[in-house]
C-alpha positions in Angstrom: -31.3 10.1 11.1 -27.7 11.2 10.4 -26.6 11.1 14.0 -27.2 7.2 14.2 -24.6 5.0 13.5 -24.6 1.0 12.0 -21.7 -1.0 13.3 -21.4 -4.6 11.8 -19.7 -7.4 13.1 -18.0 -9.3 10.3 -15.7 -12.4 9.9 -12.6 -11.6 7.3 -13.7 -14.1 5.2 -17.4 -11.7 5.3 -15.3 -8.9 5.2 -13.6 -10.0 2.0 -16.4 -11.0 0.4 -18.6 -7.7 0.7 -15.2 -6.0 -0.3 -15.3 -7.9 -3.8 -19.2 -7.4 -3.8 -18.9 -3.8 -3.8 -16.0 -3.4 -6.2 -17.6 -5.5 -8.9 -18.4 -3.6 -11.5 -22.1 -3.0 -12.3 -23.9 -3.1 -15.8 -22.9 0.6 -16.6 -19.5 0.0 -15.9 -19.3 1.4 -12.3 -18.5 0.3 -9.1 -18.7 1.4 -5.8 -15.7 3.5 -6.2 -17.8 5.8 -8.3 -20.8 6.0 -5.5 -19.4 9.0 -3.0 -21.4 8.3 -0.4 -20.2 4.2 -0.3 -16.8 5.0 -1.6 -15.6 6.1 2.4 -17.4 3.4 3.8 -15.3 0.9 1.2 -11.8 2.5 2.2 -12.7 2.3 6.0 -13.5 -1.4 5.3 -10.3 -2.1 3.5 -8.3 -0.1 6.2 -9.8 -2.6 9.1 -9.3 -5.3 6.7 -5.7 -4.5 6.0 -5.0 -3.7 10.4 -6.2 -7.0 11.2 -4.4 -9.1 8.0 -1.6 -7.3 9.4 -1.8 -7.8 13.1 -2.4 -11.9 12.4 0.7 -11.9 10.1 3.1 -9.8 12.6 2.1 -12.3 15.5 2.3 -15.6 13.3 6.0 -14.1 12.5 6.6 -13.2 16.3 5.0 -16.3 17.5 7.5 -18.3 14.9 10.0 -16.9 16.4 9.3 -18.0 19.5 7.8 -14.7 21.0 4.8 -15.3 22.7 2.4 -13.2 21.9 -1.5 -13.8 23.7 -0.9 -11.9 26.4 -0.5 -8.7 23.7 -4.0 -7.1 22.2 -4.1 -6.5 18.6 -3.4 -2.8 18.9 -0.2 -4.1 21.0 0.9 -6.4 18.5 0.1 -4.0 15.9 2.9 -0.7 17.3 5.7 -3.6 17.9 5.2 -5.0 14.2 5.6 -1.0 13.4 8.4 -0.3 15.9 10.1 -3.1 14.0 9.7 -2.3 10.8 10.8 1.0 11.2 13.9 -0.1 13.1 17.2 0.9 10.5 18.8 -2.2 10.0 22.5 -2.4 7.9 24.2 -5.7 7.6 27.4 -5.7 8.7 30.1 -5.2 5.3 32.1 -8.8 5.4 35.8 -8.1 4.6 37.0 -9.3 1.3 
């Protein structure tokens, strides 16, 4: 049974919401933090939910900008927001 694998298709709103599920903490004080076999499963669900929070905010920026960006795919979106951030940027010194 350990070679089949459960995929789920969830909203971010779903996402979220089994997210807080699972990190409420039960009647003995524990939470799925403490379980070791659901505590991976909890930081690949916060890792997806973080990439796609994060590939809607860099396209609402680029699109405010007036960069188009529905032609691009999230994982495309995704490196430019990262080339970007990691660009060195210095602002010029003004002369006093």
């Amino acid at each position: 049974m350990d070679h089949h694998r459960i995929t789920l298709d969830l909203s971010v709103e779903e996402a979220h919401a089994l997210k807080g599920w699972l990190l409420q903490a039960g009647s003995d004080g524990t939470s799925a933090l403490d379980d070791q076999h659901v505590k991976p499963t909890l930081v690949q669900l916060d890792s997806a939910l973080n990439y796609v929070e994060g590939v809607s905010t860099v396209r609402r920026e680029l699109e405010a900008a007036g960069f188009p960006t529905e032609a691009m795919s999230d994982d495309e979106v995704a490196d430019l927001g990262r080339r970007i951030s990691e660009a060195p940027l210095r602002r010029a010194a003004v002369a006093a």
